[in-house]
FILUM-345313 format. One record per residue (C-alpha): residue in one letter; y, x, z. Coordinates in nm, 3 decimals. Each point is the difference from the previous one (the first is absolute). Layout:
<rs>
<r "A",<Y,X,Z>>
...
</rs>
This chain:
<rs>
<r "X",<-1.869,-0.093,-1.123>>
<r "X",<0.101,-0.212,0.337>>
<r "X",<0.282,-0.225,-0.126>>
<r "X",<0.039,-0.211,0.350>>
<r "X",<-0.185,-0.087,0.279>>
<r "X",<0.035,-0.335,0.175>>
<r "X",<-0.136,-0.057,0.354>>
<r "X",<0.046,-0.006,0.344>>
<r "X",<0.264,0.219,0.176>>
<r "X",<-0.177,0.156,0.304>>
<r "X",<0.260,0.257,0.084>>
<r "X",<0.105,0.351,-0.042>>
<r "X",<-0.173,0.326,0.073>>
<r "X",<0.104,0.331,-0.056>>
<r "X",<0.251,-0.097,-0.252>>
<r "X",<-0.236,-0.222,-0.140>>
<r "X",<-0.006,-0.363,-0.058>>
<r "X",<-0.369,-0.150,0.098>>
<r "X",<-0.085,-0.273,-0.255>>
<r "X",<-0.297,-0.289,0.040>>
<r "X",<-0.146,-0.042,-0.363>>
<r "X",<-0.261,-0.200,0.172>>
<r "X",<-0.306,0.187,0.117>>
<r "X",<0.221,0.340,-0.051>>
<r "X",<0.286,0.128,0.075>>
<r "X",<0.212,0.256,-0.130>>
<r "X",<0.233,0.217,0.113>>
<r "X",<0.303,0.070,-0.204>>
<r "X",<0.252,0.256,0.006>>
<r "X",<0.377,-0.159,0.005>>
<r "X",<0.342,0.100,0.042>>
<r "X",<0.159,-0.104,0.325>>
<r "X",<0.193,-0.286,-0.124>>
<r "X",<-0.293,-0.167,-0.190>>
<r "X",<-0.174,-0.274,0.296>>
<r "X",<0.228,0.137,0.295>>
<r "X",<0.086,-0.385,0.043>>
<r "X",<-0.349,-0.118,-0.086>>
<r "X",<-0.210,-0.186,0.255>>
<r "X",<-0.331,0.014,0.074>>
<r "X",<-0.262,-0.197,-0.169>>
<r "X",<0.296,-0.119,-0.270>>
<r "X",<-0.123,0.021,-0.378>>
<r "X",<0.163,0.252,-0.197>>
<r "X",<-0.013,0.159,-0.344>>
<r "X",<-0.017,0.380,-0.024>>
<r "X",<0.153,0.154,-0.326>>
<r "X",<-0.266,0.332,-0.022>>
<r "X",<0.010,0.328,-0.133>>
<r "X",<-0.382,0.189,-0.015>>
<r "X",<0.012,0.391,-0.016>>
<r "X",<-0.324,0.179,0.010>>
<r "X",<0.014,0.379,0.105>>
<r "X",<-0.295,0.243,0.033>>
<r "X",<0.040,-0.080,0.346>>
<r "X",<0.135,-0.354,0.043>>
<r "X",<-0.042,-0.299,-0.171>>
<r "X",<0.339,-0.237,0.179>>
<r "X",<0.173,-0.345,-0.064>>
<r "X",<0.375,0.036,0.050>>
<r "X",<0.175,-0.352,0.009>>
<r "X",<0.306,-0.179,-0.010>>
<r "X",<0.111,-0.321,0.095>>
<r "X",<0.198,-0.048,-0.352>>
<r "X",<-0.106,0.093,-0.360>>
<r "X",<0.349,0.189,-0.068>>
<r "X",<-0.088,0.212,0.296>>
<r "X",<-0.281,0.074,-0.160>>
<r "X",<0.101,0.120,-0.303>>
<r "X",<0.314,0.214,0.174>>
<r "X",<-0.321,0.129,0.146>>
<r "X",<-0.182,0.085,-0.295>>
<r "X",<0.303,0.177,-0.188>>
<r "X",<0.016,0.208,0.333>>
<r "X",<-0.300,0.133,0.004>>
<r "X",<0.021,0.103,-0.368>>
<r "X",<0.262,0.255,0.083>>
<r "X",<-0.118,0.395,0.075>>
<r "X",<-0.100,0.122,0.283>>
<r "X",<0.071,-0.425,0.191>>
<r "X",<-0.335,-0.137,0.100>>
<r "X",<-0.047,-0.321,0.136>>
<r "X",<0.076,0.092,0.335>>
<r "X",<0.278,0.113,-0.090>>
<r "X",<0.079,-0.328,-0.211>>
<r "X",<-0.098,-0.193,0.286>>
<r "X",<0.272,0.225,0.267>>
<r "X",<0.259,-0.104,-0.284>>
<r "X",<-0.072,-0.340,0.021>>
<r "X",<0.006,-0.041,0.355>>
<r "X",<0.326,0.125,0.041>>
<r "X",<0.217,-0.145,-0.286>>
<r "X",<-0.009,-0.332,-0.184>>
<r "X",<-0.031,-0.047,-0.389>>
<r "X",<0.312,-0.090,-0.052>>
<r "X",<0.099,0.392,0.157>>
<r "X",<-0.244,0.155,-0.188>>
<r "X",<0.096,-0.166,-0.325>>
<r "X",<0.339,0.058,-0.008>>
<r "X",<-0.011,0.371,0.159>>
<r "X",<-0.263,0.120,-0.271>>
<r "X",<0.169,-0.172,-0.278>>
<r "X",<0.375,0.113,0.086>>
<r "X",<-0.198,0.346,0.033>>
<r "X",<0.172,-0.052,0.385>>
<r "X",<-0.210,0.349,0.128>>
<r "X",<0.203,-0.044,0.304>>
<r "X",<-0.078,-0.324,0.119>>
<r "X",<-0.370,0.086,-0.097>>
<r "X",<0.021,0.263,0.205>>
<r "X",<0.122,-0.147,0.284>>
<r "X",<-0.364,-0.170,0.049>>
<r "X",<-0.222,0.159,0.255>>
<r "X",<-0.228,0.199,-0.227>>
<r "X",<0.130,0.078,-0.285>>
<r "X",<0.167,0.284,-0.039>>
<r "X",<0.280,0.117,-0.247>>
<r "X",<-0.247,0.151,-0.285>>
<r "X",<-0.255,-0.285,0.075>>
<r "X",<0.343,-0.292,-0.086>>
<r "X",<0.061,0.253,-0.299>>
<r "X",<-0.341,-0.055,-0.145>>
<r "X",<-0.015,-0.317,0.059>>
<r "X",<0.327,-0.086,-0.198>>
<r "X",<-0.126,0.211,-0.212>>
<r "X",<-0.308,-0.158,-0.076>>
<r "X",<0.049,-0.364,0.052>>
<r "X",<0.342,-0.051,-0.069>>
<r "X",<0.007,-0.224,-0.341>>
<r "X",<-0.288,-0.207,0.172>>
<r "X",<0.199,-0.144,0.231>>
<r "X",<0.375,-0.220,0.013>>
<r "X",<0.262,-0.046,0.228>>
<r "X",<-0.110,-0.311,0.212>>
<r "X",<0.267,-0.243,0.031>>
<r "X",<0.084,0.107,0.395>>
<r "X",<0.344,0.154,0.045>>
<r "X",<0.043,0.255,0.255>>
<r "X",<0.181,-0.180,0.248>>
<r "X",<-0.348,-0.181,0.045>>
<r "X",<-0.211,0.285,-0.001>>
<r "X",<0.165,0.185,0.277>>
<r "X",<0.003,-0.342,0.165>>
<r "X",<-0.387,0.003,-0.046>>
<r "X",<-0.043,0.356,0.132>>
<r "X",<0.251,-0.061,0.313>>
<r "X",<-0.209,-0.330,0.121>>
<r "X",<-0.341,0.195,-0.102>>
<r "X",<0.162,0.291,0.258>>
<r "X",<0.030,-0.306,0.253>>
<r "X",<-0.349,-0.024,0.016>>
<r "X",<-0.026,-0.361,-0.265>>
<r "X",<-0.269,0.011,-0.253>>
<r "X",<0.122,0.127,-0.296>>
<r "X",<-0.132,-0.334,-0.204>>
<r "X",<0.211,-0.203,0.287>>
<r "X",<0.310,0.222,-0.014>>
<r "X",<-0.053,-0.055,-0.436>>
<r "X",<0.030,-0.364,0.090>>
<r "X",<0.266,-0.017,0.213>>
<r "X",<0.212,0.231,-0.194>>
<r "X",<-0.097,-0.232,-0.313>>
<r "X",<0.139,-0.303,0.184>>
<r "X",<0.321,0.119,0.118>>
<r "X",<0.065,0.116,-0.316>>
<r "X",<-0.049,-0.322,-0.147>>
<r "X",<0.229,-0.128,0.277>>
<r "X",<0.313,0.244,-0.029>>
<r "X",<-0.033,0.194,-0.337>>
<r "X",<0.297,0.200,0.063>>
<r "X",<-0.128,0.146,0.320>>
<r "X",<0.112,0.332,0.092>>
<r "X",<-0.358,0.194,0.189>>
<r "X",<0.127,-0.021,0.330>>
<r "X",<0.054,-0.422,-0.025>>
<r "X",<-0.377,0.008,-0.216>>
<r "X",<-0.144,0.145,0.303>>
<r "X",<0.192,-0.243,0.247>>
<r "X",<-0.160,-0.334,-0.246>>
<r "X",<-0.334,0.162,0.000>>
<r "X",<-0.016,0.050,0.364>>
<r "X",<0.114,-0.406,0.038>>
<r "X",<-0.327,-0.050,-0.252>>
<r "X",<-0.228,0.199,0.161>>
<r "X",<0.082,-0.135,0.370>>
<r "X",<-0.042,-0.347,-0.107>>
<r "X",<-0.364,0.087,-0.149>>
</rs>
């Protein structure tokens, strides 16, 4: 198997990110998050996932190994393939995921463009004792999702929100968003 590549970033294509191994390079499928902030000709380190089909033989990627492994316990559930696994991704951090499948949250999980009521049911179902709450209140993750709906990356919005957390604990959401916004202008 493909642990990691290391290379070149060349861009993105097709919801692909282009890789320079040298005298190759590879395209490899990533969620939206993964390099949106990357710039060209920068080295990077691609976390990989190889799945060989009948038809296809792909590299799916990640720019972190956790995502990586949400990834692979994704794709292990019924009737979720890797495109699927890679929808998921794109639209809702770890931290989401973790605590909606472990809390067996089915409507949070369903709240994510793709997945469906039965689809969050099997997936509780299935990969609930495999994952734990993440230490991320609420208060922060609807913070995350209202700067993501802004139109911020979600990995800058996971910052920011991480930050003014740090800085007033005791926020309530609508003074987290205020001290993430003050972060994020002053990047």
């Amino acid at each position: 198997m493909i642990e990691l590549v290391r290379g070149k970033f060349l861009g993105h294509s097709e919801g692909k990110v282009l890789v320079d191994i040298g005298s190759l390079v590879i395209g490899i499928i990533c969620d939206a998050e993964s390099f949106s902030e990357t710039k060209e000709g920068q080295e990077i380190i691609v976390f990989t996932k190889l799945i060989v089909t009948q038809e296809d033989i792909s590299i799916y990627g990640f720019d972190s190994k956790e995502k990586r492994d949400v990834f692979e316990k994704l794709i292990k559930v019924s009737k979720l393939g890797p495109k699927s696994a890679i929808k998921i991704l794109s639209s809702a951090s770890i931290e989401f995921l973790s605590t909606a499948i472990a809390n067996g949250d089915i409507e949070r999980l369903s709240s994510i463009p793709g997945i469906g009521r039965k689809t969050a049911e099997r997936i509780v179902a299935e990969l609930k004792d495999e994952f734990e709450p993440m230490q991320v209140d609420n208060v922060s993750l609807e913070a995350i999702e209202a700067l993501v709906s802004l139109g911020y990356a979600k990995t800058q919005a996971q910052n920011a929100v991480k930050q003014a957390r740090k800085e007033s604990p005791d926020a309530n959401l609508s003074r987290l968003i205020k001290e993430a916004l003050k972060i994020l202008s002053k990047m």
